[in-house]
DONUTOR-751771 format. One record per residue (C-alpha): x, y, z; residue in three letters. Coordinates in steps of 0.5 Angstrom, whole numbers, plus 2048, in hexadecimal, padded with zeros to 3 digits. Each point is the difference from the previous one (the first is absolute). Example, Ala and Ser with C-alpha at 12.3 -4.5 7.8 and 13.67 -1.06 7.14 Angstrom:
% residues 2
8197F7810ALA 8028077FESER 
This chain:
% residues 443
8458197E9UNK 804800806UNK 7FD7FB803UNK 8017FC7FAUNK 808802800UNK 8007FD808UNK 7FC7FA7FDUNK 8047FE7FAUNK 806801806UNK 7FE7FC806UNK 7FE7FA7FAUNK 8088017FDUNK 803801807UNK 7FB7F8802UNK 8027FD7F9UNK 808802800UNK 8007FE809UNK 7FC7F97FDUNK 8067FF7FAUNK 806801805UNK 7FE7FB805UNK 7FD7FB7FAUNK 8088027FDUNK 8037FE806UNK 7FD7F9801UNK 8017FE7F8UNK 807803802UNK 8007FB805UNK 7FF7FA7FCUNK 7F97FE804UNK 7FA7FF7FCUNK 7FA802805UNK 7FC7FB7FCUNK 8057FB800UNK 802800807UNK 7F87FF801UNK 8007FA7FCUNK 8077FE804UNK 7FB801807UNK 805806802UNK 7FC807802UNK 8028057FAUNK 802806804UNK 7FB807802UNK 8018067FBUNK 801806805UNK 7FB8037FBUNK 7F8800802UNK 7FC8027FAUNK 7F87FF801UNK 7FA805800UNK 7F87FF800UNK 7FB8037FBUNK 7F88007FEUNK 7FC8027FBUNK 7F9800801UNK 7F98017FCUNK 7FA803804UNK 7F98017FEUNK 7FD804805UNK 7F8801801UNK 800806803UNK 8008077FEUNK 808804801UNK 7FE807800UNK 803804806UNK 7F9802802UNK 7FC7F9800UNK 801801808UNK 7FC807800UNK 7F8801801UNK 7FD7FF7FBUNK 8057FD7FBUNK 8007FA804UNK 7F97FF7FBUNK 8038037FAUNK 8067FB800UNK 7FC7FA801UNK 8017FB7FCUNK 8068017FCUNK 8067FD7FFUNK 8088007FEUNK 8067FC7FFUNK 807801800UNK 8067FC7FEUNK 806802805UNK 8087FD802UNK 7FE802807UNK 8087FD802UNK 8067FE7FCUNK 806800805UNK 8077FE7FFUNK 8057FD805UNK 808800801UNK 8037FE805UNK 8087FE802UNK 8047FD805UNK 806804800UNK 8037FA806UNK 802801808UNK 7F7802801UNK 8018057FBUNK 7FA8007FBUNK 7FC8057FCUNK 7F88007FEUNK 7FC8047FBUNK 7F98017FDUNK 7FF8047FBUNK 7F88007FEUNK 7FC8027FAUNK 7F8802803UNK 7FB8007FAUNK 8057FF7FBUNK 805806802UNK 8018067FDUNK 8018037F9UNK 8018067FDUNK 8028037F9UNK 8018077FDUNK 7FC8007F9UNK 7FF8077FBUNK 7F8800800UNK 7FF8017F8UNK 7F9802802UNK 802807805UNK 8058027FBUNK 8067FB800UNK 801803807UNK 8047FB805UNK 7FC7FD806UNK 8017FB805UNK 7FC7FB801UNK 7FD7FA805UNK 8007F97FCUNK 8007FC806UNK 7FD801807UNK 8037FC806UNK 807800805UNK 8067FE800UNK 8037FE807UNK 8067FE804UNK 7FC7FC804UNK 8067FD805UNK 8078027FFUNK 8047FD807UNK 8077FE802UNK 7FF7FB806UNK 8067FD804UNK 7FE7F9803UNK 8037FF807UNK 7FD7F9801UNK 7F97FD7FEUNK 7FD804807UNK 8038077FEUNK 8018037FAUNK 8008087FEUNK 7FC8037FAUNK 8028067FEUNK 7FD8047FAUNK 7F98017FCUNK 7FC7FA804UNK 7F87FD800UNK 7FD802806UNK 7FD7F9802UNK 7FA803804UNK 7F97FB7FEUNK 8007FB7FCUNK 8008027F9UNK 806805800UNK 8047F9803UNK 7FD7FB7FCUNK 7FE8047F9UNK 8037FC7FAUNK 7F97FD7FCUNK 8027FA802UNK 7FE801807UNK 7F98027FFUNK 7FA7FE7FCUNK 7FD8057FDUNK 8018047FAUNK 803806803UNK 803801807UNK 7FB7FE807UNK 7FC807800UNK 7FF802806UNK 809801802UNK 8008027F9UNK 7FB806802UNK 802803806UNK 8087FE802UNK 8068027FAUNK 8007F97FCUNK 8057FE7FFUNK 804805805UNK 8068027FFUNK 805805803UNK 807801801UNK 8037FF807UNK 8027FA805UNK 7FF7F9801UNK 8017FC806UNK 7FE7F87FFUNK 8017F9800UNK 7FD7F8801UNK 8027FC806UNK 7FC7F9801UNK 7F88017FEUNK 800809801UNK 8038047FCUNK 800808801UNK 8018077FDUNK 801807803UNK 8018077FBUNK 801806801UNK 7FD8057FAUNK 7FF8077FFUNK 7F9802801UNK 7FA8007FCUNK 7FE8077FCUNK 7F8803803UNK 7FF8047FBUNK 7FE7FA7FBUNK 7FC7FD804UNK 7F87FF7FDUNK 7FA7FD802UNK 8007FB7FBUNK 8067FC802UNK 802804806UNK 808800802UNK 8017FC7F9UNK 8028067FCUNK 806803807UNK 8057FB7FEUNK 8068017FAUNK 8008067FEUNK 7FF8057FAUNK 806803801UNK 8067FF7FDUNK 8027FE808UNK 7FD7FD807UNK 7FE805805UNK 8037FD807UNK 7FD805804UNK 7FE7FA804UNK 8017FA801UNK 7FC7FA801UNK 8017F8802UNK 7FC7FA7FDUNK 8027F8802UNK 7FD7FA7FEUNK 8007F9804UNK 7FE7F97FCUNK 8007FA804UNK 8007F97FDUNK 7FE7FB805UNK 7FA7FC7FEUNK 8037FC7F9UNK 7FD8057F9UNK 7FE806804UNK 802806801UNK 7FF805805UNK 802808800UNK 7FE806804UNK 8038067FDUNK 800808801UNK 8028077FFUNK 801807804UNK 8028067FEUNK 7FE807800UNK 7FD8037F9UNK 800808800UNK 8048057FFUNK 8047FB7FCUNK 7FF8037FAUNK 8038067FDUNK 7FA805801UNK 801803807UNK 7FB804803UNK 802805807UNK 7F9800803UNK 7FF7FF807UNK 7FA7FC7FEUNK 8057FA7FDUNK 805800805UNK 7FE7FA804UNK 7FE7FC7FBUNK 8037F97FEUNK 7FC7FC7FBUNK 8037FA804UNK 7FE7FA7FBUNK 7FE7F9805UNK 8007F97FBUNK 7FF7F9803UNK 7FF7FB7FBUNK 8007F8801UNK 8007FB7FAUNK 8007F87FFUNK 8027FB7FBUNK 7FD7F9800UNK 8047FB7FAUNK 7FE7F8801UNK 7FB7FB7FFUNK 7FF8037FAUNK 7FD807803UNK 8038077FFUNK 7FD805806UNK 802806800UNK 7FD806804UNK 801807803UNK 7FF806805UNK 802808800UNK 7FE804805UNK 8038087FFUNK 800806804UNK 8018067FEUNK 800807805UNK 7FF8077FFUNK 7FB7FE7FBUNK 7FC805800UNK 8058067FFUNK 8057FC7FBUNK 7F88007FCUNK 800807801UNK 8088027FFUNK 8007FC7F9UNK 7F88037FDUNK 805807802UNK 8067FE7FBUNK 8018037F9UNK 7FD7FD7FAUNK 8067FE7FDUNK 8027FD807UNK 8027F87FFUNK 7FA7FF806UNK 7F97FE7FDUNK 7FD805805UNK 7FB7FB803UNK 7FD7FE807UNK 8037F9803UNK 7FE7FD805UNK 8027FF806UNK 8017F8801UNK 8007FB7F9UNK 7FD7F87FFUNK 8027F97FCUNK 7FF7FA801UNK 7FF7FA7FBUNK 8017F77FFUNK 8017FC7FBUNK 8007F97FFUNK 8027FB7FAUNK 7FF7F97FFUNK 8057FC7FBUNK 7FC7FD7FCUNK 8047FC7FCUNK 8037FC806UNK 7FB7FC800UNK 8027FE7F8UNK 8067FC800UNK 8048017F9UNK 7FE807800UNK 803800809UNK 8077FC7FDUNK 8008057FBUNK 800806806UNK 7FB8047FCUNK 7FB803804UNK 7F9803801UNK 7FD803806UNK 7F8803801UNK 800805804UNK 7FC805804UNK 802807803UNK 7FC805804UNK 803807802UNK 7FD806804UNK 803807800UNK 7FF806802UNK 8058077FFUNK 7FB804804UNK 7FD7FB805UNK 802806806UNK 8008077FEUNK 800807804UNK 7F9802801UNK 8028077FCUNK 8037FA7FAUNK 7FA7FE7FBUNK 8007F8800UNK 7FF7FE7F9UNK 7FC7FA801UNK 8027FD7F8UNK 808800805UNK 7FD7F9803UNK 7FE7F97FDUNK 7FF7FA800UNK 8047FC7FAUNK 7FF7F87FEUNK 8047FC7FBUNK 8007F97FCUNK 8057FD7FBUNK 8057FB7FEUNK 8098007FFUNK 8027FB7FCUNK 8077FF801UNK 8027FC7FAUNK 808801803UNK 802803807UNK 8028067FDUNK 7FA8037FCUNK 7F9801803UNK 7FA8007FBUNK 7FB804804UNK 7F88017FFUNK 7FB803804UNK 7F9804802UNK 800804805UNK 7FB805803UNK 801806804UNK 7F9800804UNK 800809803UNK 7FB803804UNK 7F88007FDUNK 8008077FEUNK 8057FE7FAUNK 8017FB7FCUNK 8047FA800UNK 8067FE7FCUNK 8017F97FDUNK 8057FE7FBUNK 8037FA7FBUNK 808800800UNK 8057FD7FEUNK 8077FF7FFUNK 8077FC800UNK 806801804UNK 8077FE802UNK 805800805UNK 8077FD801UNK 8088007FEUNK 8027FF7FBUNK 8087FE802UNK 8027FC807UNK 
């Protein structure tokens, strides 16, 4: 209910901003419409109202029992299937420009169709009140930053900002990648998207534009051998622990004409930044320091779209973080499982716009790409001699589908995929699809 209150509020607070700024612009006797027609440039409302989301269908001819990776159940599993209908991220975007460099961001996101709850009487146990889960999913601020502007080469952002460290937690919105469901590999092992509230440095001079952060550091105790440190960042708290602090930055270069080239990276240590705390000597060194180096590209011409990525981390103290979280209470928030000491993603994608080589369907700006992709992946692919590998961490995974953009704005998107692991386990092919959107819906 809460957060259907803030909801219902963030959407009132857009709608009246939007209304006063239409109001002042009817009070001022301008019609936008007619000052477009006049070949005059109708005024920007100082309001940003946007956002992305997808709904996505799935028909996966595998088995999604937990143990399918285990001995003998990798046979008993073999051959079944299940399917899932999910809204995998619904975002709303509200910004503003208060003038002098002064402006404000927002996001607010629904994972999975957000979260809902009711109380009911259970006229089966007794008329009894019981509260009851109706919806699983999250609710999220995402962004919440007030940033002051200096000049195209030097703004300061400050508040709850996106870690731009790879490629997708840049590059995330549905229109910016083919498949179905985000690129795998980053997906797996990095938070995605991240975010984290702290400070940004950036700024856009010729063909470079840069980014340096300052954030709080991630929290070991949720680190897991299925997606690495993905589970260390936010928090399950009503508040982030600042134990340690961390730096990420982000380089994009955009010399050659439709490409882009980035690097990206993070610092920070992890442990002990939790509210557990141990005094055993055993510990006292220890710093789970967390290395990421990332570089993505992005071609866009002659008809191609080519993306691509690599991640590398480090994670030190592996071992003793393993040990440490196997050792915390039942009912801590750490998932109490080996993690490696060092993690892997790599992927390409490359689409061709069919319908350029159609010339009505081309002057009507729709498109049709045919694409391809490839990711490697592996949330374990070092571990510490005394930290069990679990092979079923790594895999290969291959993909083929289309996009259609029937305008720019929405993406209809198709694709099979499988993921290709280790012989002793079976594979993991799928047929998804889905349809998306992402833009503003003022100016």
């Amino acid at each position: 209910m809460k957060e259907k209150t803030w909801l219902f509020s963030l959407l009132f607070a857009a709608g009246t901003a939007y209304a006063t700024a239409t109001h002042a612009t009817e009070a001022s006797g301008k019609d936008p419409e007619k000052q477009e027609q006049d070949g005059q440039t109708a005024p920007r409302s100082r309001l940003t109202l946007g956002g992305y989301g997808e709904a996505v269908y799935s028909r996966n001819f595998y088995s999604d029992n937990y143990l399918r990776y285990q001995g003998q159940n990798v046979e008993k599993y073999k051959g079944q299937k299940h399917s899932r209908f999910d809204l995998p991220h619904v975002v709303i975007f509200l910004g503003y420009d208060f003038g002098h460099g002064w402006t404000l961001g927002s996001e607010i996101e629904f994972e999975h169709g957000g979260t809902e709850s009711a109380v009911e009487i259970e006229t089966e146990e007794g008329g009894e009140y019981e509260s009851e889960i109706e919806r699983g999913g999250e609710v999220a601020l995402e962004q919440f930053w007030i940033q002051k502007s200096f000049c195209p080469q030097l703004n300061l952002r400050l508040g709850h900002i996106i870690i731009p460290v790879g490629g997708t937690n840049q590059h995330h919105l549905p229109t910016e990648f083919f498949g179905v469901y985000r690129p795998e590999g980053e997906n797996t092992i990095l938070p995605c998207t991240w975010h984290e509230t702290g400070i940004s440095l950036w700024g856009q001079t010729a063909d470079w534009r840069y980014e340096i952060l300052l954030v709080p550091g991630l929290d070991s105790d949720r680190f897991g051998r299925q997606n690495w440190i993905q589970g260390g960042a936010g928090s399950p708290y009503e508040f982030k622990i600042g134990n340690n602090v961390a730096g990420a930055f982000r380089v994009d270069n955009f010399s050659v004409p439709g490409l882009r080239m980035s690097v990206s990276g993070y610092l920070g240590n992890s442990f002990k930044n939790t509210l557990s705390s141990t005094e055993s000597t055993q510990y006292k060194d220890v710093k789970g320091t967390v290395a990421i180096g990332a570089f993505d590209f992005a071609y866009n011409a002659h008809n191609w779209i080519i993306r691509g990525n690599f991640d590398y981390g480090h994670l030190s103290d592996s071992r003793l973080i393993s040990q440490y979280n196997a050792n915390m209470s039942k009912n801590s928030v750490s998932k109490k499982q080996g993690v490696a000491s060092d993690a892997i993603a790599a992927g390409l994608e490359a689409g061709y716009n069919l319908f350029s080589q159609i010339g009505q369907l081309n002057d009507r700006h729709q498109k049709l790409y045919l694409f391809g992709r490839y990711d490697y992946y592996d949330s374990m692919y070092r571990t510490d001699k005394a930290i069990q590998d679990y092979q079923w961490c790594g895999r290969h995974r291959i993909a083929a589908g289309i996009n259609y953009f029937p305008i720019r704005d929405i993406v209809l998107k198709g694709e099979y995929s499988i993921g290709l692991l280790k012989s002793q386990y079976n594979n993991e092919p799928s047929i998804s699809v889905g349809i998306a959107y992402a833009g503003f819906f003022s100016r």
